[in-house]
VEXGUKOL-782450 format. One record per residue (C-alpha): residue number from 1; x negated, y negated, z. Coordinates in Angstrom, 1 decimal. Each point is the difference from the previous one (the first is absolute). Layout:
<recs>
{NUM,{X,Y,Z}};
...
</recs>
This chain:
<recs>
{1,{-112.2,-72.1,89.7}};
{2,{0.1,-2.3,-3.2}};
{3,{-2.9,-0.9,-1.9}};
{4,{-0.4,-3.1,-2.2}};
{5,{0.8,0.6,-3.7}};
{6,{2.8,2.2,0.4}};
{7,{4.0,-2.1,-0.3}};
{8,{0.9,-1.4,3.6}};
{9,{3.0,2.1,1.1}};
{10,{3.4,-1.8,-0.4}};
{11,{1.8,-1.1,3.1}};
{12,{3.4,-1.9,0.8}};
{13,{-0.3,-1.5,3.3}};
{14,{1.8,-2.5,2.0}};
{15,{-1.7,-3.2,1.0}};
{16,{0.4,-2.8,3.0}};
{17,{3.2,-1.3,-1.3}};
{18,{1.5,3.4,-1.5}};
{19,{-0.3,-0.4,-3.8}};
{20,{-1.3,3.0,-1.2}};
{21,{-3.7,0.0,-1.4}};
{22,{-0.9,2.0,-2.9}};
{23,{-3.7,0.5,-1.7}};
{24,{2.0,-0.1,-3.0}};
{25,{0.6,-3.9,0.7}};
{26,{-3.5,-0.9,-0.3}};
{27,{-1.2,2.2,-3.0}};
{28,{-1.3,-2.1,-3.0}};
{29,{0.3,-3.1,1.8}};
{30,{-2.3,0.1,3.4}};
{31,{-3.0,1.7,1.7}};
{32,{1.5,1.7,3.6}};
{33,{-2.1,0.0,3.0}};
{34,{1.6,2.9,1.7}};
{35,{-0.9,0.3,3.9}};
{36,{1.3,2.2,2.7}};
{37,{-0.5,-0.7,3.6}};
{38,{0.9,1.7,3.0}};
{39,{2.3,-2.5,1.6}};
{40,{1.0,-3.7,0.3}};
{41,{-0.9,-2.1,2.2}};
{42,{-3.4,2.3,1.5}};
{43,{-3.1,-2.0,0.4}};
{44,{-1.6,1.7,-3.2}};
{45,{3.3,-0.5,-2.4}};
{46,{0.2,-3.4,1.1}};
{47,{-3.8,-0.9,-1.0}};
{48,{1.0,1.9,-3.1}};
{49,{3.1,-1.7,-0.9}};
{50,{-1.6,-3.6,0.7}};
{51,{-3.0,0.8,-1.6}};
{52,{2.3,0.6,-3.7}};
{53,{2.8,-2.5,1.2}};
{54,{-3.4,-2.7,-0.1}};
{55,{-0.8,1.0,-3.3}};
{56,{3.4,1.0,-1.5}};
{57,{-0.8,-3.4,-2.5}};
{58,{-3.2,1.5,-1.0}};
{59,{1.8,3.3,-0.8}};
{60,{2.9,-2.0,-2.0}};
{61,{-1.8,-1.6,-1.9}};
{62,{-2.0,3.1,-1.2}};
{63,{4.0,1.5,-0.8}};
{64,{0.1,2.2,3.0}};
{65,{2.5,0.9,2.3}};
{66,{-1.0,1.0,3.9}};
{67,{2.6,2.4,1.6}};
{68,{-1.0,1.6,3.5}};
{69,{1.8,3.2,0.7}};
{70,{0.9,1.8,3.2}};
{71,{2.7,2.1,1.7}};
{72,{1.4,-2.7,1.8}};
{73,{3.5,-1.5,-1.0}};
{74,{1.1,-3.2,-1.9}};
{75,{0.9,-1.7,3.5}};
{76,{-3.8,0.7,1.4}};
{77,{-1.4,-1.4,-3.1}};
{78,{1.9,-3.1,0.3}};
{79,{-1.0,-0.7,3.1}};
{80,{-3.4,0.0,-0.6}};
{81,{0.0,-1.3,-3.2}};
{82,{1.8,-2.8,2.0}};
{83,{-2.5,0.1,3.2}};
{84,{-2.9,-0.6,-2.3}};
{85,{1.5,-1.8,-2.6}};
{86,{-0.9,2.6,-2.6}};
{87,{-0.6,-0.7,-3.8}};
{88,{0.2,3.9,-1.1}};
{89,{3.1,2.4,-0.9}};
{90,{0.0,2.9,2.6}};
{91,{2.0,3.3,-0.9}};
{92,{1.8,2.3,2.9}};
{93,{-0.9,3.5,-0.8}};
{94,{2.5,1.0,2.6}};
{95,{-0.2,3.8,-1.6}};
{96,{-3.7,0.4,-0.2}};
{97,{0.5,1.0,-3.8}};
{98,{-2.1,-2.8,-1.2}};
{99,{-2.7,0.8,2.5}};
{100,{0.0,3.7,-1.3}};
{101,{0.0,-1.0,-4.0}};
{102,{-3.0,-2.3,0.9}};
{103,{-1.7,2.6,2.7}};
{104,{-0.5,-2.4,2.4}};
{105,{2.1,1.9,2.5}};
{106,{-2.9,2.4,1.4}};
{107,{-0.8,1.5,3.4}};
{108,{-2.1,-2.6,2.4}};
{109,{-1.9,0.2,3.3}};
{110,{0.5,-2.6,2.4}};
{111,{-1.7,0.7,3.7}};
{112,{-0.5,3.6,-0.8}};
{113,{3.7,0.2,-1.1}};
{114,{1.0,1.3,-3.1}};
{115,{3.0,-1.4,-2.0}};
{116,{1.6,-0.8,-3.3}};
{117,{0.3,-3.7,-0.8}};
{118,{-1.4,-2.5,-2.8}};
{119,{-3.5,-0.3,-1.0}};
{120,{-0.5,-3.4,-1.2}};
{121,{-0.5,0.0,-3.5}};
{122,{0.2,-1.9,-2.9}};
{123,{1.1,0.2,-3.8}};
{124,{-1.0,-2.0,-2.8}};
{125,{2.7,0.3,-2.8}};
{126,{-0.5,-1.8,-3.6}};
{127,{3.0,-1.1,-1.9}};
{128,{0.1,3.0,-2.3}};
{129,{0.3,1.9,3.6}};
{130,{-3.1,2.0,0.0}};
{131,{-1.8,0.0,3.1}};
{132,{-3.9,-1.8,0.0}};
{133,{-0.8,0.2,3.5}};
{134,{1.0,2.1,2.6}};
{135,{-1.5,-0.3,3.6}};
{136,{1.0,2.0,3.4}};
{137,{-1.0,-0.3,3.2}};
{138,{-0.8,-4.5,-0.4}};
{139,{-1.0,-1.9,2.5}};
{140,{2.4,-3.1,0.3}};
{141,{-2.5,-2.6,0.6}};
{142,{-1.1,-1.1,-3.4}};
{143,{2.0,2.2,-1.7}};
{144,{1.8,-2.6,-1.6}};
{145,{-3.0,-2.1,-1.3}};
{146,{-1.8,3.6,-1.1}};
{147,{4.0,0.6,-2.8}};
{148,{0.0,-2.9,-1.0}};
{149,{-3.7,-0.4,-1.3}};
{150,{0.8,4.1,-1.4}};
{151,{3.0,-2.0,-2.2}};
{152,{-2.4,-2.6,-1.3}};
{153,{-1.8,2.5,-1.8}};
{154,{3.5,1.4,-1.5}};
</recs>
């Protein structure tokens, strides 16, 4: 797992409409709200998604980019970007390799089942790429509101 003060790992990812994202693109210019959900279009990423889509002004205007991560593909995202009329960049982390650099992908229990999938978690990255907040296991409710007062006090 990642702690705050230590340099985010570097990813290259593909987001909603296939251009390739890199952390490398925001470094010295913007703060990155880094979140990883478990998939799109569930009733807690949706409340999630909303929740930063509704304050994705607030977040620009304090230079920071939101970018929701999961496994799902570039098609999937699209769709519910489009179904919800979305206002954040979501990457397909088809591979699971951003999921492991970030250590998100972890072992749950669901029912008294156990299985591997994303723990909802979230990354605050400042423009010289260093990690100030690092949170696992969130609660989507809120979650939004709760980052974006953490990147007023950046």
């Amino acid at each position: 797992m990642l702690n705050a003060q230590q340099a985010a790992p570097n990813f290259s990812s593909v987001n909603e409409n296939n251009e390739t994202i890199s952390l490398g693109d925001f470094k010295g210019k913007q703060n990155l709200v880094l979140y990883f959900y478990p998939k799109d279009d569930t009733p807690g990423c949706t409340i999630e998604a909303n929740q930063f889509t509704a304050l994705a002004n607030e977040f620009a205007a304090l230079d920071t980019v939101v970018i929701g991560v999961s496994k799902d593909d570039c098609a999937s995202h699209q769709t519910f970007i489009d179904k919800y009329n979305l206002k954040i960049m979501l990457l397909a982390d088809t591979t699971g390799e951003l999921c492991e650099a970030y250590g998100v992908w972890q072992e749950k229990e669901k029912n008294g089942e156990k299985k591997m999938g994303i723990v909802r978690s979230t990354f605050i990255i400042d423009k010289q790429g260093q990690l100030v907040d690092v949170e696992y296991g969130v609660t989507a409710d809120g979650h939004a509101q709760a980052i974006l007062e953490k990147i007023k006090q950046l």
